[in-house]
C-alpha positions in Angstrom: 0.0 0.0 0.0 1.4 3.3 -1.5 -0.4 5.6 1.0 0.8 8.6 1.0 1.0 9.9 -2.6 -2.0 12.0 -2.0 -3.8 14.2 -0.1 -6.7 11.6 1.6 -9.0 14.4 2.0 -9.1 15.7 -1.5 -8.9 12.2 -3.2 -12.1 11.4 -1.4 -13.8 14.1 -2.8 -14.7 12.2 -5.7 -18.2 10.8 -6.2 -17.7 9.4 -10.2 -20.4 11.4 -11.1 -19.1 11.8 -14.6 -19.7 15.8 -14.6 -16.4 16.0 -15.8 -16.4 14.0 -19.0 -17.5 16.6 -21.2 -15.5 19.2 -20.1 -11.9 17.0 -20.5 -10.1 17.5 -23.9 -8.4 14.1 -23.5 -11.4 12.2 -23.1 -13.2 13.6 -25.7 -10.2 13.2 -28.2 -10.1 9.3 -27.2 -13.4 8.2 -25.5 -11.2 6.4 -22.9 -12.8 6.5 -19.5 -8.9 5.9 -17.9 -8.2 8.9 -20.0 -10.7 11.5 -18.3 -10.9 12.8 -14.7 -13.0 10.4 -12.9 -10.8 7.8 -15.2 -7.7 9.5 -13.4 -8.9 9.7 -10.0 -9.7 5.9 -10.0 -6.2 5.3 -10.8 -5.3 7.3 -8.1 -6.7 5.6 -5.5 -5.3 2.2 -7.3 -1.4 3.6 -6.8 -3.4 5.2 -3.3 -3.9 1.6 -2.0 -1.5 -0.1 -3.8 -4.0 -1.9 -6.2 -1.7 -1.0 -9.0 1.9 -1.1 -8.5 3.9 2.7 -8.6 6.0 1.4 -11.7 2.2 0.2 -13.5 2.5 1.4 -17.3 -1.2 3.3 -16.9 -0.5 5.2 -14.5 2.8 6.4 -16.3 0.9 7.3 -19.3 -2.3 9.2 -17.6 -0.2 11.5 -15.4 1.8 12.8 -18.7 -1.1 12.5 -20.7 -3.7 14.9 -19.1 -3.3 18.6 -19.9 -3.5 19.7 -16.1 -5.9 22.5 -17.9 -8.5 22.3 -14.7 -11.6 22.5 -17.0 -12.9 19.7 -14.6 -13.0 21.8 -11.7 -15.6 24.3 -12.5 -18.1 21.6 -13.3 -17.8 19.5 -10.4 -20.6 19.3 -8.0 -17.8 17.5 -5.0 -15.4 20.7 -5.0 -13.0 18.2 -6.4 -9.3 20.2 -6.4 -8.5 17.7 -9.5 -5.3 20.0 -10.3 -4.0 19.6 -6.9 -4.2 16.1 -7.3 -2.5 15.9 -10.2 0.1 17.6 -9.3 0.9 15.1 -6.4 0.6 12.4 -9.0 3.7 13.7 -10.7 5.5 14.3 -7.7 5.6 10.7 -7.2 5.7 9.4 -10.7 8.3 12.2 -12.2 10.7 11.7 -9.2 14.2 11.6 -10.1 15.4 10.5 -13.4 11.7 9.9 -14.4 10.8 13.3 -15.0 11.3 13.7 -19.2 13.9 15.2 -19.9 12.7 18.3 -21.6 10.9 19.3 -18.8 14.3 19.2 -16.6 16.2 21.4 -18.9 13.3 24.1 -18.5 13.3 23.7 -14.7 17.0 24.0 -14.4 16.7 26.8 -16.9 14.3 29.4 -15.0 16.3 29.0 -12.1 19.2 30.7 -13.3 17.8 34.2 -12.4 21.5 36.0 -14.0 20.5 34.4 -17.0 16.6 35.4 -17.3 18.0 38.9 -16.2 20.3 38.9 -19.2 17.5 37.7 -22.0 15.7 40.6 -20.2 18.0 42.9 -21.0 18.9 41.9 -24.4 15.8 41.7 -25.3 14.7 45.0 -24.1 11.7 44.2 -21.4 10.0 46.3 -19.4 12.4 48.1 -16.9 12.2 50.6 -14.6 10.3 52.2 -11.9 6.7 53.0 -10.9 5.8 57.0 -12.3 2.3 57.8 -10.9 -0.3 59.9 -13.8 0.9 63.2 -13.3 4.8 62.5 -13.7 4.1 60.5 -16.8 2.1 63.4 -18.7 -0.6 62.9 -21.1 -1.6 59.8 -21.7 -0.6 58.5 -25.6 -3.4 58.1 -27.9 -2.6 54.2 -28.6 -3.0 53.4 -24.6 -5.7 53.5 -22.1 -5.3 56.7 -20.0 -3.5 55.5 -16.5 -5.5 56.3 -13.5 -4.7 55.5 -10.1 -5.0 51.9 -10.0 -6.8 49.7 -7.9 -5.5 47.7 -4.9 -2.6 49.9 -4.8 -0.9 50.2 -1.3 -1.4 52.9 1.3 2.0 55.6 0.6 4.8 54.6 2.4 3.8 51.1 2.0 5.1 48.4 -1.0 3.7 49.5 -4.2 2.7 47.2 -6.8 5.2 45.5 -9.2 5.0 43.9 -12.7 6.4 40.3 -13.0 8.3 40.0 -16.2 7.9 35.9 -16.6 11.3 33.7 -16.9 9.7 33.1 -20.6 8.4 35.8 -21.5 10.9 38.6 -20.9 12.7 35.9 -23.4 10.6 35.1 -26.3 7.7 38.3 -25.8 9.7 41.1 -24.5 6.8 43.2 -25.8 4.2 41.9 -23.5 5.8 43.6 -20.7 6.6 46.7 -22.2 2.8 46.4 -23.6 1.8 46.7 -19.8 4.0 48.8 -18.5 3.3 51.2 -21.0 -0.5 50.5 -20.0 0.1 50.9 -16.0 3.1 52.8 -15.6 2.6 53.1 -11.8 3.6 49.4 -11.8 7.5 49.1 -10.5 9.9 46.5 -12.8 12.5 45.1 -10.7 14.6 43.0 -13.0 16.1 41.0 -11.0 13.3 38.8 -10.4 13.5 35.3 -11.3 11.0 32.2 -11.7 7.4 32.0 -10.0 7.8 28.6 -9.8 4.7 27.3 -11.8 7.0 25.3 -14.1 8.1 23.0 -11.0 4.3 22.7 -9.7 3.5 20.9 -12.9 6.2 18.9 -13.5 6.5 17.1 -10.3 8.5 19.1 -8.3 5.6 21.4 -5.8 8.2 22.0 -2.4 10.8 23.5 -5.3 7.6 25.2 -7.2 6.5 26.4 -3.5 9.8 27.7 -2.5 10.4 29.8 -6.4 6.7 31.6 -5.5 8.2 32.7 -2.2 11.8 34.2 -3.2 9.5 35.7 -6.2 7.0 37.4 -3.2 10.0 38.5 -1.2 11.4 39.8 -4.5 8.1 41.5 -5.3 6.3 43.4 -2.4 2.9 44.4 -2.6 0.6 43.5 -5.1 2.2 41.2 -8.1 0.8 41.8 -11.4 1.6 39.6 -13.8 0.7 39.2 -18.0 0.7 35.3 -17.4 -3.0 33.4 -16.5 -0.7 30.5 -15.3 1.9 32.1 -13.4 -1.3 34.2 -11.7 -2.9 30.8 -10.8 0.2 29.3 -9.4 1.5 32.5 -7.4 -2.4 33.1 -5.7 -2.4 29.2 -4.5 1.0 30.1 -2.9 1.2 33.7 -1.6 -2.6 34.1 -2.0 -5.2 35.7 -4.1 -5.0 38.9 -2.6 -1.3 39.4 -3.5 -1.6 38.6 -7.0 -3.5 40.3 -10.2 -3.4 39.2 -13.7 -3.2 42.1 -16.2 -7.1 42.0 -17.6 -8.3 42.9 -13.6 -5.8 45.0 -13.2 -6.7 47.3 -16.4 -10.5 46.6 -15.6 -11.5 49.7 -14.2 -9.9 52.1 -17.2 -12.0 53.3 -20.0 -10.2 52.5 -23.1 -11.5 55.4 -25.0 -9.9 54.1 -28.0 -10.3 51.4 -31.0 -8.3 49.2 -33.0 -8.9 49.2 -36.5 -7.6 47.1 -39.4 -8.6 48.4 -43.1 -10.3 51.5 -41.9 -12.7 49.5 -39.8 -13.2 48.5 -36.4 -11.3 45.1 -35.9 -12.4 41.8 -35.4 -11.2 40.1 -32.6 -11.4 36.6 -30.5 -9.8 35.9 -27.0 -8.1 32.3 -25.8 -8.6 31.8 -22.0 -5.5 30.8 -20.2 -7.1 27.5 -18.6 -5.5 28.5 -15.0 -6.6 31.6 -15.3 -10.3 30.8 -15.7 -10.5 27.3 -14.4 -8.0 28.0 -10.8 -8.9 31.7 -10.5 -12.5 32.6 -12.3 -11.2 35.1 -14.4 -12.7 35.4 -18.0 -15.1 38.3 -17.8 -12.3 40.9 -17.5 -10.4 40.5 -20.9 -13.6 40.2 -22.6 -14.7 43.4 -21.3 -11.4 45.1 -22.2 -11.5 43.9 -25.6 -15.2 44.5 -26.5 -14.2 48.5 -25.8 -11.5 48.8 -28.4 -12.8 46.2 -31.2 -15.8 43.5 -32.2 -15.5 41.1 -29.8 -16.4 37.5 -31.5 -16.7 34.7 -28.8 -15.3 31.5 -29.8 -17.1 27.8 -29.2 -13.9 26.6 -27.8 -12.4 29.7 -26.4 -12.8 27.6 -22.7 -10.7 24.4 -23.7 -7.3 24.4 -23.6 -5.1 24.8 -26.4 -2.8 22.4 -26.1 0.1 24.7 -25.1 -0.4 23.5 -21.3 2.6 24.7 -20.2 5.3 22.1 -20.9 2.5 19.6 -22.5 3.2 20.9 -26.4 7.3 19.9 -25.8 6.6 16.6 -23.6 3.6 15.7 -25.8 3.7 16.9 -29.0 1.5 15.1 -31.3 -1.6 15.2 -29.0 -1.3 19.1 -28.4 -0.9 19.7 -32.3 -4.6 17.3 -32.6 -5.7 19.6 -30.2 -4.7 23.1 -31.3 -5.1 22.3 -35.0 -9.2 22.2 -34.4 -9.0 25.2 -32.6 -7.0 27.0 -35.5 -10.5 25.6 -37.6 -12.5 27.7 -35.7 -10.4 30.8 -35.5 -10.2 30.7 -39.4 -13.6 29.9 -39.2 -14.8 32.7 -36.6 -13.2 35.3 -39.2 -11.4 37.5 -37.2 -8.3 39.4 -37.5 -6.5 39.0 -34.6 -6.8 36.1 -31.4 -5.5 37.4 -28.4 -4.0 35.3 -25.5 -3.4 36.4 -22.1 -0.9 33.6 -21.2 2.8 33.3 -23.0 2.3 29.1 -23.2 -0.8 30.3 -25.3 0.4 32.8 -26.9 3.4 31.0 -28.6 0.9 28.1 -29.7 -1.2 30.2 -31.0 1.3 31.6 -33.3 3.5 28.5 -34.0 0.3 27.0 -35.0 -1.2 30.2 -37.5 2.1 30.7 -38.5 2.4 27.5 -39.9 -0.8 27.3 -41.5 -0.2 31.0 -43.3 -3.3 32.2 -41.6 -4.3 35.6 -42.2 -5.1 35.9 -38.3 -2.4 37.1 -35.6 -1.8 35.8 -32.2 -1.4 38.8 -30.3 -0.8 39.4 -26.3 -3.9 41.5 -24.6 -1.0 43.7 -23.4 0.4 44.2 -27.2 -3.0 44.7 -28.3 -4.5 47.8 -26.1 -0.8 49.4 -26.9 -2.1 49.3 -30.8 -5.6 50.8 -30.7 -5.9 54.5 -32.6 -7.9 57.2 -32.1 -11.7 56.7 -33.2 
């Protein structure tokens, strides 16, 4: 008997009522009941009570094959914390030399902070220090005016501070420039490193755990960050009250602005970030933002994960490109210029994928986009 691979309390939560079946990507992709998350949660409690031995070839494949997007969570009647779960699963069956190796390069990777500090740098992210309305000056045409933001500390107290992303500040230095330029009250320290959301997923929660922490000492006051996951991971640390994603932090602003394409008012479509949504409720915010500057078109699917899933696209690439290419249908389909992400995982799938296709439509960053928007 295994015993203590999982929390009892939140294993038992589970009634296999089968709310979840609809809502997983994996199952409906395969119709396999060990593939969705009462499927999973059974298997569980096999490694749980040592039904199934730790080295069982099932339980291997599950725990790497589900995208950890949450979407089960919202629609379960028992309050089941199914991402939790799986993210003691892969404590226990990615220790050591199981963990892939991709995913151990990344890890080792974000925690060099000299070295996400010098991709900052070279790539020009966002730097510099919080400047409050009046010591910025008028507002520019192509950004929502700033206005004293909400949640920000009492004077005298820690302000609040943008997080730049170990990937992002690499690969989309523009993102955070985007948002800086959007709420330049927000400090930039750049010598912040890794949030730690990388290690939660990949099996490794006390080094996930103790990343989020250096990152909250690092960053005092209020964190707001341009990544749904890294928000998700950070508020189950440090807490929801220390942590904003971009969208609620811009909420309150008028845009009074609109992006046009062609000498019209553009058409655009959002991606949730699945953490964002599915761990922390937040969907209505970048909706609103974007339905100010531009035709907002809902997609079917803009729920359901991507495939991006953090490290999923690397580890399992041939499911996640099933999975993104019929969500590329129905972006070409929706006929809209521009799909915006709000996550950098996302983001770069999103791309990789239209690029690849020679899509007409762009995958843009809700940061990049509200820095575009002209004049009406």
């Amino acid at each position: 008997m295994t015993g203590d691979v999982f929390d009892p309390e939140q294993l038992s939560r589970c009634i296999s009522c089968g709310f979840c079946l609809p809502a997983c990507p994996t199952y409906a992709m395969t119709g396999d009941e060990a593939s969705s998350p009462r499927g999973r949660i059974t298997l569980m409690r096999a490694l749980q009570d040592g039904t199934l031995p730790p080295d069982d070839g099932t339980l291997a494949e599950q725990s790497s094959f589900c995208l950890g997007c949450r979407a089960c969570e919202p629609v379960c009647p028992a309050g089941v914390e199914y991402g939790s779960l799986l993210e003691q699963w892969r404590v226990h069956q990615w220790r050591g030399w199981r963990r892939p190796l991709v995913a151990r390069a990344l890890m080792l990777l974000v925690e060099q902070r000299w070295l996400l500090r010098l991709s900052g740098l070279v790539r020009r992210a966002a730097r510099g220090r919080a400047v409050t309305p009046r010591q910025a000056g008028p507002a520019p045409a192509a950004a929502p005016a700033p206005v004293a933001a909400p949640g920000s500390a009492a004077p005298g107290g820690p302000g609040a501070q943008l997080m730049l992303g170990c990937v992002e500040r690499g690969l989309f230095p523009a993102v955070s420039r985007g948002a800086h330029a959007l709420a330049p009250e927000l400090s930039v320290p750049t010598a912040q490193g890794c949030c730690g959301a990388l290690h939660a997923h990949n099996g490794d929660l006390a080094g996930g755990e103790r990343l989020a922490e250096r990152l909250g000492e690092d960053l005092p006051g209020t964190i707001v960050t341009t990544s749904g996951g890294c928000a998700a991971h950070l508020a189950s640390v440090l807490g929801r009250d220390r942590v904003r994603e971009l969208s609620t932090w811009l909420a309150d602003r008028p845009a009074g602005a609109e992006l046009r394409v062609g000498g019209r008012r553009a058409r655009v479509a959002l991606q949730d970030s699945c953490h964002l949504r599915n761990g922390l409720g937040v969907f209505a915010q970048p909706r609103a933002l974007l339905s100010q500057v531009a035709d907002y078109v809902e997609l079917p699917s803009a729920a359901t994960c991507c495939g991006a899933a953090g490290t999923y696209s690397l580890l399992r690439p041939k499911e996640s490109r099933r999975i993104l290419d019929a969500k590329l249908d129905e972006i070409e389909a929706a006929g809209v210029d521009l799909v915006v992400a709000v996550n950098p995982g996302c983001l770069r799938q999103l791309r990789t994928g239209l690029r690849r296709r020679r899509s007409a439509v762009r995958a843009v960053h809700l940061a990049e986009l509200l820095t575009r928007v002209e004049a009406p």
